[in-house]
MARTORFI-735943 format. One record per residue (C-alpha): residue number from 1; z, x, y. Coordinates in Angstrom, 1 decimal, decimal comma, always signed. Each point is the difference from the previous one (the first is absolute). Layout:
<resi:NUM | zz:Z | xx:X | yy:Y>;
...
END
This chain:
<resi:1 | zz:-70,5 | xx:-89,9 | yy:-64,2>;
<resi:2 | zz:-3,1 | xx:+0,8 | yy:+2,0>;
<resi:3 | zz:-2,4 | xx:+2,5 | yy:-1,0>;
<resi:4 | zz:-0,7 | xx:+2,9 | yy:+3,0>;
<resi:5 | zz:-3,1 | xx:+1,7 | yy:-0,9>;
<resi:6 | zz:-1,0 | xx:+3,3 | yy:+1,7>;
<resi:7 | zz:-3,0 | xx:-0,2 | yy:+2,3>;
<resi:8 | zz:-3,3 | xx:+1,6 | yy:-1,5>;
<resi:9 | zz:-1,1 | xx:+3,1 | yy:+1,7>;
<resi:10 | zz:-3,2 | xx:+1,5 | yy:+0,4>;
<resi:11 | zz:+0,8 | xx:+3,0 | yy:-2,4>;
<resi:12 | zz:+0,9 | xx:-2,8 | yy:-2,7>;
<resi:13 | zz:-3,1 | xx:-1,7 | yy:+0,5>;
<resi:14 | zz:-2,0 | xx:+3,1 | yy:-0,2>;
<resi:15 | zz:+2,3 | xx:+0,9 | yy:-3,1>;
<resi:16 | zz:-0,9 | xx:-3,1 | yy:-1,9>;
<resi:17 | zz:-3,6 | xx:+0,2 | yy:+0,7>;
<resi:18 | zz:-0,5 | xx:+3,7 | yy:-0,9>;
<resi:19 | zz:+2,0 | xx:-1,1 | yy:-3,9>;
<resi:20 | zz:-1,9 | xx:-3,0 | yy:-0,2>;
<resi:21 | zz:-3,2 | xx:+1,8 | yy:+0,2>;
<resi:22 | zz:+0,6 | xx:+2,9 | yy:-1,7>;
<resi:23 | zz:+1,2 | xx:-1,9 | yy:-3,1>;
<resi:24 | zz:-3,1 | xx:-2,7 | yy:+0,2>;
<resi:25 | zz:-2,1 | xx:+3,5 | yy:-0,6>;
<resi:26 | zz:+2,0 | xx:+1,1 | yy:-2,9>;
<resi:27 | zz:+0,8 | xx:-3,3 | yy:-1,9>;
<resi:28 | zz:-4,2 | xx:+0,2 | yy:+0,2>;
<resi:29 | zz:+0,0 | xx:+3,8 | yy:-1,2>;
<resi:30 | zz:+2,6 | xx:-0,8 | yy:-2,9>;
<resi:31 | zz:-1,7 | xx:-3,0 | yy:-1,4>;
<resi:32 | zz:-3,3 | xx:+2,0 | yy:+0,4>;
<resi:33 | zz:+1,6 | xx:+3,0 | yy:-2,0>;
<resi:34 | zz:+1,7 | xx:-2,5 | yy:-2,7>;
<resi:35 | zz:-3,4 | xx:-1,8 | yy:-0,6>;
<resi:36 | zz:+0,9 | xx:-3,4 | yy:+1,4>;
<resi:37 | zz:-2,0 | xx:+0,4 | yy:+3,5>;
<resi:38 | zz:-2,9 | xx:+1,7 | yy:+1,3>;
<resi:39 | zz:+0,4 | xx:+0,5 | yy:+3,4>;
<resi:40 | zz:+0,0 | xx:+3,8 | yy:-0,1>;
<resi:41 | zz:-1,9 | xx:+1,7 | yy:-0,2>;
<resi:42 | zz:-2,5 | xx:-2,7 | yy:+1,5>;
<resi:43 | zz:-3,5 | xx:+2,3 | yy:-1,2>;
<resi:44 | zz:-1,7 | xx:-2,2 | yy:+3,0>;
<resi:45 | zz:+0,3 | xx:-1,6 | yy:+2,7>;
<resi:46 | zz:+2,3 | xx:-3,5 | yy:-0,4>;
<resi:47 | zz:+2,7 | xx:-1,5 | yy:+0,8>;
<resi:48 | zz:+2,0 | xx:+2,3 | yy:-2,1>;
<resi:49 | zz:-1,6 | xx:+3,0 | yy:+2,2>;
<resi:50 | zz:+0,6 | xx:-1,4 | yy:+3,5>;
<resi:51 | zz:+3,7 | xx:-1,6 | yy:-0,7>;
<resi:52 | zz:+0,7 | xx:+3,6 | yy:-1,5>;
<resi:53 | zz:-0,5 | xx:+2,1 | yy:+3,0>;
<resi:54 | zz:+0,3 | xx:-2,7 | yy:+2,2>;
<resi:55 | zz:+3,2 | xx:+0,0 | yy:-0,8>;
<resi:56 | zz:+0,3 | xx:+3,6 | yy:-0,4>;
<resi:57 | zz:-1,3 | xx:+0,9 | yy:+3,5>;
<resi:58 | zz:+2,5 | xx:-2,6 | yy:+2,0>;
<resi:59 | zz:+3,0 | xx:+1,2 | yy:-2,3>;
<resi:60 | zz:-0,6 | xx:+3,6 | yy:+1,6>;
<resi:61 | zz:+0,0 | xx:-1,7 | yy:+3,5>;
<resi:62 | zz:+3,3 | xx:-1,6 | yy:-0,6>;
<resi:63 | zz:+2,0 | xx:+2,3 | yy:-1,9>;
<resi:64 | zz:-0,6 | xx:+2,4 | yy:+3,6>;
<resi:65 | zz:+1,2 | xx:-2,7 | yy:+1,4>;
<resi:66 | zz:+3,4 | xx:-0,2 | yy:-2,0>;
<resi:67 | zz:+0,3 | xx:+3,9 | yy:-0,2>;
<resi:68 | zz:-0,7 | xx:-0,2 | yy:+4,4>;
<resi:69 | zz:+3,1 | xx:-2,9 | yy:+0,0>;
<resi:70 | zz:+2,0 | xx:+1,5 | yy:-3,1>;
<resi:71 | zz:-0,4 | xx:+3,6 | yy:+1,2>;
<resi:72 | zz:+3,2 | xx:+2,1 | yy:-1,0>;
<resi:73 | zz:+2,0 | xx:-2,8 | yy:-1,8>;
<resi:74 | zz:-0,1 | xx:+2,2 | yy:-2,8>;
<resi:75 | zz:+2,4 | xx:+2,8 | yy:+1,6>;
<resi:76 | zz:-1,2 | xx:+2,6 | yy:-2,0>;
<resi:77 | zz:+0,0 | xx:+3,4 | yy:+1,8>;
<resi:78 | zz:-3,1 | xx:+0,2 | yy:+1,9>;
<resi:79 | zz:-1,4 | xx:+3,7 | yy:-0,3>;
<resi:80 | zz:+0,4 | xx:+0,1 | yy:-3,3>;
<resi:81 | zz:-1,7 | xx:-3,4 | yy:-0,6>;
<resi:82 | zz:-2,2 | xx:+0,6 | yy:+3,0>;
<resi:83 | zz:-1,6 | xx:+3,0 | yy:-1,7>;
<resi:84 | zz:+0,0 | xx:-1,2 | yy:-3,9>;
<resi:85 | zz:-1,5 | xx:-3,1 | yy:+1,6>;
<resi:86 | zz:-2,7 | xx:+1,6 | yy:+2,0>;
<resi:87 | zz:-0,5 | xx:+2,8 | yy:-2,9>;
<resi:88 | zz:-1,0 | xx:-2,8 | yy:-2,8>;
<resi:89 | zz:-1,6 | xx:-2,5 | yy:+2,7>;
<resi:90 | zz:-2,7 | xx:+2,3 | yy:+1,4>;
<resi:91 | zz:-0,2 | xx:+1,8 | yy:-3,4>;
<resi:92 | zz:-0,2 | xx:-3,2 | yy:-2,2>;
<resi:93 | zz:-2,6 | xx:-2,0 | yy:+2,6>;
<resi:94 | zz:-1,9 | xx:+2,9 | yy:+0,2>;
<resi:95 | zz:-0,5 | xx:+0,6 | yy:-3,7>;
<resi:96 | zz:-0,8 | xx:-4,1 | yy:-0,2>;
<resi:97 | zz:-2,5 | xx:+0,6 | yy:+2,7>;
<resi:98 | zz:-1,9 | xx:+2,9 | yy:-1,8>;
<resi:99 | zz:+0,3 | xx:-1,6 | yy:-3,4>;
<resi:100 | zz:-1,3 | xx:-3,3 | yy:+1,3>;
<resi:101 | zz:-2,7 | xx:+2,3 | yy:+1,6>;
<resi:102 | zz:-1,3 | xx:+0,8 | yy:-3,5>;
<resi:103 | zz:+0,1 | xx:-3,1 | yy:-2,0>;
<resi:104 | zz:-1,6 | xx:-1,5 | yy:+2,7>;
<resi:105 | zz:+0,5 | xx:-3,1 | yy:+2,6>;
<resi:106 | zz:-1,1 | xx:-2,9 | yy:-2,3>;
<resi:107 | zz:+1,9 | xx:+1,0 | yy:-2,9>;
<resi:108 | zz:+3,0 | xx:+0,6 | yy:+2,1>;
<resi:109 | zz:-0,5 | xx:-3,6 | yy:+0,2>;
<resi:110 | zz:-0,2 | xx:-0,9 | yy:-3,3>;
<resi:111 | zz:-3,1 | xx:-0,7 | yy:-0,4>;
<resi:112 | zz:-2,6 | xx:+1,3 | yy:-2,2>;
<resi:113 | zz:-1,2 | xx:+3,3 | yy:+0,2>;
<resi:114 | zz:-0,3 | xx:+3,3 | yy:-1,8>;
<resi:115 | zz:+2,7 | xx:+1,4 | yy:-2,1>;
<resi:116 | zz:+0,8 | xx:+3,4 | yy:+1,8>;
<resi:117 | zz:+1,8 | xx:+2,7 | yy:-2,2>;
<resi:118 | zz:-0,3 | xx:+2,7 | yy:+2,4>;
<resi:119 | zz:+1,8 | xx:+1,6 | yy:+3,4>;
<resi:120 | zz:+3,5 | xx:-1,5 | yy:+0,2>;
<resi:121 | zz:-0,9 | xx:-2,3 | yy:-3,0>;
<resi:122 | zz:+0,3 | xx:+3,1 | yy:-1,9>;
<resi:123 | zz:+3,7 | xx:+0,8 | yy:-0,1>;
<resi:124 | zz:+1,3 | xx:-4,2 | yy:+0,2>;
<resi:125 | zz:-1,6 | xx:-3,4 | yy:-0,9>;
<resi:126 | zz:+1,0 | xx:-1,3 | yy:+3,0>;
<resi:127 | zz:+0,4 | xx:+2,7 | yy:+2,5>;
<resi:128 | zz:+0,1 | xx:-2,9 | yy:+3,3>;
<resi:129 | zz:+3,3 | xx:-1,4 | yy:-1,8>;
<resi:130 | zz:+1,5 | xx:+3,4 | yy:-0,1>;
<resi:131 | zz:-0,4 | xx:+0,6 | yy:+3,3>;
<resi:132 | zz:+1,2 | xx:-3,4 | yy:+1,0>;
<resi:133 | zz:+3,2 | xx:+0,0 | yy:-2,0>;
<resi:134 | zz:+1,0 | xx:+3,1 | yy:+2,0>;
<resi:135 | zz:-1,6 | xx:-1,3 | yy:+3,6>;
<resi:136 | zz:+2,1 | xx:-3,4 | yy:-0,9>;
<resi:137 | zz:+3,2 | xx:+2,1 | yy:-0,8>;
<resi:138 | zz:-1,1 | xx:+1,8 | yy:+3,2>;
<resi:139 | zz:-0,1 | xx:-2,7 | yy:+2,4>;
<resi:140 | zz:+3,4 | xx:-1,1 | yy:-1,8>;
<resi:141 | zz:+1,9 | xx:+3,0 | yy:+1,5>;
<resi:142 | zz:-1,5 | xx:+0,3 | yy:+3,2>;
<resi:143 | zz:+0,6 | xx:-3,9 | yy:+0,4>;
<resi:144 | zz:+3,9 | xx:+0,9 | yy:-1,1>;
<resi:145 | zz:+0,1 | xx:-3,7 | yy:+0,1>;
<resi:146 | zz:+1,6 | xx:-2,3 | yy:-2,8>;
<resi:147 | zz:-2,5 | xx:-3,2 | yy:+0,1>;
<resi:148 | zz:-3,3 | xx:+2,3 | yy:+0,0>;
<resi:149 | zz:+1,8 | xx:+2,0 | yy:-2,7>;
<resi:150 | zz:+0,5 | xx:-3,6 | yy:-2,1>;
<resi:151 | zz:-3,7 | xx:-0,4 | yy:+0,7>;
<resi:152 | zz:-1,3 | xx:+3,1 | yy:-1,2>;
<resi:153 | zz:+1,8 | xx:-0,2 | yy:-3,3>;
<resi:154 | zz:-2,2 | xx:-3,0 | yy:-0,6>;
<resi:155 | zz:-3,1 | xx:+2,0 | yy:+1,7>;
<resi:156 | zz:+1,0 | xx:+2,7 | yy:-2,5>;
<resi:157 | zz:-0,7 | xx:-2,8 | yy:-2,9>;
<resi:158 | zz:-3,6 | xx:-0,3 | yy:+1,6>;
<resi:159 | zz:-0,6 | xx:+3,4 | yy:-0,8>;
<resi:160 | zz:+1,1 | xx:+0,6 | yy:-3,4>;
<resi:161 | zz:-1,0 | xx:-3,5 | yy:-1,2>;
<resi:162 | zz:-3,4 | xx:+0,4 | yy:+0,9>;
<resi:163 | zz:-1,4 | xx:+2,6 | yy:-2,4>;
<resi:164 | zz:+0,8 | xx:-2,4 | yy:-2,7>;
<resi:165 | zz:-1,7 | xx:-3,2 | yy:+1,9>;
<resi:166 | zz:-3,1 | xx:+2,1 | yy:-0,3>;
<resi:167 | zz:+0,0 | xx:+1,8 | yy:-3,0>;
<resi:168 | zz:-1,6 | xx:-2,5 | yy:-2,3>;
<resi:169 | zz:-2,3 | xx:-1,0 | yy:+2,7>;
<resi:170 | zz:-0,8 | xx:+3,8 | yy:-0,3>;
<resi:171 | zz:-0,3 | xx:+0,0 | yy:-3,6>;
<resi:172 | zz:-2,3 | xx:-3,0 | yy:+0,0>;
<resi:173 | zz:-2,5 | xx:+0,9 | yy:+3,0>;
<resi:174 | zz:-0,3 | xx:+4,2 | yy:-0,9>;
<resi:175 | zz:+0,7 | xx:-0,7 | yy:-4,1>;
<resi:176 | zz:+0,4 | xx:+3,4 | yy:-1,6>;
<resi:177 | zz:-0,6 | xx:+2,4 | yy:+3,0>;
<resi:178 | zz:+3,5 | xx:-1,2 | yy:+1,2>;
<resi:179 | zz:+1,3 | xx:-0,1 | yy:-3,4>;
<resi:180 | zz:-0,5 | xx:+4,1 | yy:-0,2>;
<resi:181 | zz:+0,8 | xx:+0,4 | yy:+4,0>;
<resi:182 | zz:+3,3 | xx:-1,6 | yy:-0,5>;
<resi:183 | zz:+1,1 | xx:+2,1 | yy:-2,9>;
<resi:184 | zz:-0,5 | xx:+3,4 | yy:+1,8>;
<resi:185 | zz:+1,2 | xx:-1,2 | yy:+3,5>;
<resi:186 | zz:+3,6 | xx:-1,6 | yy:+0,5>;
<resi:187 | zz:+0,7 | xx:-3,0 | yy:+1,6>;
<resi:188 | zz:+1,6 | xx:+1,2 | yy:+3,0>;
<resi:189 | zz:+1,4 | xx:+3,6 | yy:-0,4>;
<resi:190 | zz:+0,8 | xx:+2,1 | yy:-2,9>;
<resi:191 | zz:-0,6 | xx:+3,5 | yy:-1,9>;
<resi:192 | zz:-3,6 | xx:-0,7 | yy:-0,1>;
<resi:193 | zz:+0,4 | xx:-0,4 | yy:+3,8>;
<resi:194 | zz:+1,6 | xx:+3,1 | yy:+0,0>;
<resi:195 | zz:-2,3 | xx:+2,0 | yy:-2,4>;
<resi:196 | zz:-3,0 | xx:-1,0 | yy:+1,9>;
<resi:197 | zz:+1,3 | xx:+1,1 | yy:+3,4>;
<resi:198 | zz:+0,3 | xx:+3,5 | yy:-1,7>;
<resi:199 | zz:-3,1 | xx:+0,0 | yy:-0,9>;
<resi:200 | zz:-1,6 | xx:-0,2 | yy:+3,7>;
<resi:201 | zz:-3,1 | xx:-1,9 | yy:-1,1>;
<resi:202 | zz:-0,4 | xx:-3,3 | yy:+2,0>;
<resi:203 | zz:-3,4 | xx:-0,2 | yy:-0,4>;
<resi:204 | zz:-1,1 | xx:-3,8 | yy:-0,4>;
<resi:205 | zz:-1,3 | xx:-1,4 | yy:-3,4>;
END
């Protein structure tokens, strides 16, 4: 009996590259969060740092890549997913973008810095991940394509595994002022979140 393999395509390739990195990045996040690694967050500039968002930076080139060859594989209906899509995409990138604006570039990094408790820090710990969850589900939708969908679920992992990758780091580098930050600010949303919307004061601490 002989064998008959399918040829590889380029949307297979592309596939298998965008899961391979994606999951290199997280195995490094988990075993960062369950005390076993440090490779995130790096605090300076090593190896950790530049394998991080190196890889980071060419997994968004590729998975554009798969969603441009995967487009519509999905078959979900399009204007509904078109507008949820574009709704939490824009909305989600731009609340990353503003957060990022206030804990600043090198921190956003993961390197040493101040600890900032104020603007979007106010209502979430990790305001960047909150708007990156919803830009990832985003992109998912307007994608409507099963591999980048497949992908994202692990790009979702990034996300919520993070926070606890840096947490002790946190605890360790700011000591107490993170200890009292953390218990009046949730982790990513909550009814703090909500209680210090209503109050209308953003003012930065």
């Amino acid at each position: 009996m002989v064998l008959e393999f399918e040829p590889l395509t380029l949307t297979t390739v592309v596939f298998a590259v965008a899961l391979a990195l994606v999951c290199v990045n997280l195995a490094g996040i988990v075993a960062s969060a369950l005390g076993v690694a440090d490779y995130w967050p790096p605090g300076e500039r090593d190896w950790e740092f530049y394998a991080h968002w190196g890889i980071s930076h060419l997994l968004n080139v590729v998975l554009a890549a798969l969603a441009y060859l995967d487009w519509n594989s999905l078959g979900l209906q399009r204007t509904p997913t078109l507008v949820a899509g574009g709704i939490l995409f824009v909305g989600g990138f731009a609340v990353a973008l503003a957060a990022g604006y206030d804990l600043g570039v090198e921190e956003t990094k993961g390197l040493s810095g101040e600890l900032r408790t104020g603007g979007w820090y106010r209502y979430s710990r990790n305001p960047q991940y909150v708007g990156y969850i919803a830009a990832t589900i985003g992109f998912a939708l307007l994608a409507n394509s099963t591999l980048v969908a497949v992908v994202c679920v692990f790009f979702l992992g990034w996300w919520l595994a993070l926070p606890f990758a840096e947490e002790p780091w946190l605890s360790e580098e700011y000591g107490e002022a993170y200890a009292r930050y953390a218990e009046r600010v949730p982790r990513f949303v909550g009814i703090r979140t909500v209680r210090a919307l209503g109050s209308g004061d953003s003012s930065r601490m």
